[in-house]
N, C-alpha and C positions, 0 to 999 in steps of 0.2 A: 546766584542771581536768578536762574532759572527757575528754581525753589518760588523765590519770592515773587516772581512774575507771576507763578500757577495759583500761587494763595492771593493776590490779589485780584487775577481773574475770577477765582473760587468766591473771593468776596462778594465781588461785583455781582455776579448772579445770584447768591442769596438773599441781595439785597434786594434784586429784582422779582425773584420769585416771592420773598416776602411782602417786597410790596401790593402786590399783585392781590395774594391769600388775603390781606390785612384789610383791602379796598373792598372783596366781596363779602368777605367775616363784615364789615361796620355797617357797612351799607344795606345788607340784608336785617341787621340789628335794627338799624333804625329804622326801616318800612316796616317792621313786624308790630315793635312796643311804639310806635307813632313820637320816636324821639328824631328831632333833625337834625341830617346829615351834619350838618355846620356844627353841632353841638359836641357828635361823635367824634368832629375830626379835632376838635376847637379841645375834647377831655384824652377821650382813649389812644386816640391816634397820634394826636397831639404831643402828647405824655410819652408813649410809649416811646415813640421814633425820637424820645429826649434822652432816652438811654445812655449813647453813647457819650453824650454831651455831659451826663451824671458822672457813668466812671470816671472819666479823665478829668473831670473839673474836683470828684471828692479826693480819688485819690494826690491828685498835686495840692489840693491844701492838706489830705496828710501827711505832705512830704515837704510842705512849708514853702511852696511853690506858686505863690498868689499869681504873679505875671501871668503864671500859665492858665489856670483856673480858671479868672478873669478874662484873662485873652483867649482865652477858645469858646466863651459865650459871647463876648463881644462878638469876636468874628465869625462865630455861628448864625449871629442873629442879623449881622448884617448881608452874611450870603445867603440863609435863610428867605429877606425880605428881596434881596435885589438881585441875586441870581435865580433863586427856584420861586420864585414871584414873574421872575423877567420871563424865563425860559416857559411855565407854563401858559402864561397870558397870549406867549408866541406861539403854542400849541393850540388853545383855544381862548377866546375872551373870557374873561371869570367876571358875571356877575357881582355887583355886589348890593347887597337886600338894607332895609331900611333897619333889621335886626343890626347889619354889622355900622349901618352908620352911625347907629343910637348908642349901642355897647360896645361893641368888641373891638371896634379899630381906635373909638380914644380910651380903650382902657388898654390897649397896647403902649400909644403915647405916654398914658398916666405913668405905667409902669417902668417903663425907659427914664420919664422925668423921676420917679424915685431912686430908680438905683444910680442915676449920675447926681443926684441931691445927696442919699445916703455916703455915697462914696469918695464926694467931693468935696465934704463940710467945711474943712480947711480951706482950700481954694477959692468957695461962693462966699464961706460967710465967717471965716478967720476963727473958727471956732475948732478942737478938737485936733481929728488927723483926717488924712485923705484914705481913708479904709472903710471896709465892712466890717461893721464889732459884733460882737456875738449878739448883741440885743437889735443890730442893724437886721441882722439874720433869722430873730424870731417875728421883728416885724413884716419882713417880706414873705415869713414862712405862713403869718396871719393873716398877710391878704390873699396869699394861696389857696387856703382853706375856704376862704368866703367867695373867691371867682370859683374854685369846685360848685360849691354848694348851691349860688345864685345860678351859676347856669342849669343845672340840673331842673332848678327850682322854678324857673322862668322861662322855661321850654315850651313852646308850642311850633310842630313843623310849621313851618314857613311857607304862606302859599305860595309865594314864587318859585317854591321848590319845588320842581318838578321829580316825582316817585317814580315815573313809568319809566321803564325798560332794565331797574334794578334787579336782577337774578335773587328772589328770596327763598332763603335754607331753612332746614331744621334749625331748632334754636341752637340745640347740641353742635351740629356743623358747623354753624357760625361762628360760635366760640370758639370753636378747635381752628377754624382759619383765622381767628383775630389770633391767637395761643402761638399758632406756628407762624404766622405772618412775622409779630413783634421777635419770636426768636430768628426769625430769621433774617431779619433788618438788625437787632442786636448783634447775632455771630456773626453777620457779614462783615457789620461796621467796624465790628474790632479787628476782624482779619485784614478789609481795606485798610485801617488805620496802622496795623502795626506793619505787613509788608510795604507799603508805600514810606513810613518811615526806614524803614531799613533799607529800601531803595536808593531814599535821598542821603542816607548816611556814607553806602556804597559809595555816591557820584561829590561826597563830599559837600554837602550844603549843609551850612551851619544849622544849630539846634533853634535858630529864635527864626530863620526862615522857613523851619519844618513850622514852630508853633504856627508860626502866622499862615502858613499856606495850608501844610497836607493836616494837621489836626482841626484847622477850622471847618475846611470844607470834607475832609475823610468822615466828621463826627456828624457831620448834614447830611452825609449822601441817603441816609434811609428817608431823612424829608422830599429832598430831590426825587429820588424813585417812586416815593409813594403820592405825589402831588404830579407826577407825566402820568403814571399810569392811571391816577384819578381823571386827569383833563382828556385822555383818549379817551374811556370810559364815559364820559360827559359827566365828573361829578365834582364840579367848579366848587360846590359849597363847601367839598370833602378838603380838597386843594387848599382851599383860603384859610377855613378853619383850622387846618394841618399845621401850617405856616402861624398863626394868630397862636393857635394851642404850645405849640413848639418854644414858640419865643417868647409869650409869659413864661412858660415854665422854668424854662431854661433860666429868668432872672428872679422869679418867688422862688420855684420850689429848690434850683441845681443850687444858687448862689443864694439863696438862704440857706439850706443847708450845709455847704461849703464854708458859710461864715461862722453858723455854730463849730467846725470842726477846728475851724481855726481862724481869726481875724484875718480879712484878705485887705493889704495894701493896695491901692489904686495909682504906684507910684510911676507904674510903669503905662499907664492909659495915659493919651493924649487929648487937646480939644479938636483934636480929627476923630479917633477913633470913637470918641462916645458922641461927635456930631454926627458921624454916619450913621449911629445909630440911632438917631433921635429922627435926621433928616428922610430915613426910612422909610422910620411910623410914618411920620407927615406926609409923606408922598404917596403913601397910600389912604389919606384922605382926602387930599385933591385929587387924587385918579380917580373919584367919585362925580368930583363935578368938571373934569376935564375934557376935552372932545367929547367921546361917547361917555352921557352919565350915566352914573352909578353902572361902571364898568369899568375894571381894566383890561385894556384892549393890548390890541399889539403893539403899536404903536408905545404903549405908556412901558409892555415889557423890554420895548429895546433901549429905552429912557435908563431904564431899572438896571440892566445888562452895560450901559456905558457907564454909570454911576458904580457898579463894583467892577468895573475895567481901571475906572478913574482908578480906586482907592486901593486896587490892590499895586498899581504902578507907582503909589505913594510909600505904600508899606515896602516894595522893592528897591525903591530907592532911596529910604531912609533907613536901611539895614546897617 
């Protein structure tokens, strides 16, 4: 037990120190080539800190393991939005620009509204089964490709983004800190994930209260860490985008790809767990025009903070 205590501490700090390297590697990147922050956090950051969420979601469809797959993107993307959304908002208010009202936050909705349409064909419309089919999987894998590309493409920094007090590096350097950042948010994630499961296995808690608790949010923590240390840093847009980037991907690119490896059943999702997920996105489009506009504030993170207290006491007590 001692063992596993010190590799999960070992975790916890790489994930922090990666996050840390990851924040001044992108953000130096982007004041240099005049790409904005929101785009960096929304593609590379995004992506990367989705690592963890890939392994475990590819490997359990290769092991014919949909529940789990499924359910560690669900519940990623739901503590994603309502924990490390709540917690840094409670850090500092996070901006939100006319860029993410226009794109990025209903094309999160959009994409949530896909993959509970794709996965629940049976259910909404009597047709088919309740899965992701391999062709469900090249089409999410297609719209991956095109939000890459458009964002790239449709990039201009954001005047409301404010550049000043960003530390800018060698190009070289920067990369070497995005490089060691992402690996070190990766090696952490896996070490938190796998000592924290061997912990709860120790204290005897069943394997579908591990899925649902220590793999949803063990597979997060490099998003967590890297969106506190953005908001202390003051780089709100890096945060939002972090989160926005994270959770597309996690539903185009992890579960399409997932679903080419192997059809993923949706038999184990409830209309709670993919409402949480939908209710998410949504809430982060009225925390736009709520109290303080086009903000979310403190206030809307403690909202976000009872909303995954609510849902994880739901999953607790429907074990």
């Amino acid at each position: 037990m001692v063992l596993q205590i010190f590799i999960l501490l070992a975790g916890l700090l790489l994930i922090l120190f990666g996050a840390n390297w990851l924040v001044d590697g992108s953000s130096s990147i982007a004041k240099r080539f005049g790409i904005s922050e929101f785009v960096i956090g929304l593609t590379i950051v995004g992506i990367g800190t989705s690592t963890p969420e890939m392994v475990v979601s590819f490997l359990s469809s290769f092991q014919g393991k949909a529940d789990m797959a499924i359910g560690n993107i669900v519940g990623s993307n739901i503590f994603n939005t309502m924990m490390i959304l709540g917690v840094t908002a409670l850090i500092a208010p996070l901006a939100i620009t006319k860029s993410n009202l226009k794109k990025d936050i209903p094309l999160n909705i959009i994409v949530t509204l896909l993959l509970i349409i794709l996965g629940m064909n049976f259910t909404l419309f009597g047709k088919g089964e309740d899965q992701l089919s391999r062709l469900d999987g090249v089409i999410l894998l297609g719209v991956f490709a095109w939000y890459i590309w458009s964002s790239f493409r449709s990039d201009n920094a954001d005047p409301e983004e404010d550049g000043d007090g960003i530390k800018e590096y060698k190009t070289g350097i920067s990369v070497l800190l995005i490089v060691a950042g992402l690996a070190g948010l990766i090696i952490g994630g896996r070490l938190f994930v796998n000592s924290a499961t061997e912990l709860a296995k120790m204290f005897g808690v069943s394997d579908k209260f591990i899925a649902i608790t220590v793999m949803a949010a063990g597979t997060s923590m490099p998003e967590l860490a890297t969106c506190v240390v953005a908001a202390l840093k003051g780089r709100g847009q890096l945060a939002l985008g972090n989160v926005l980037g994270s959770n597309i991907s996690n539903i185009l690119l992890i579960l399409g790809g997932a679903a080419l490896i192997n059809p993923l059943s949706f038999s184990g999702m409830t209309y709670v767990d993919l409402g949480a997920v939908l209710l998410g996105a949504i809430f982060l489009l009225g925390s736009a025009y709520l109290f303080k506009k086009k903000q979310l504030d403190r206030f809307e993170g403690a909202i976000l903070l009872l909303m995954e207290a609510a849902y994880m006491w739901y999953l607790i007590a429907n074990l």
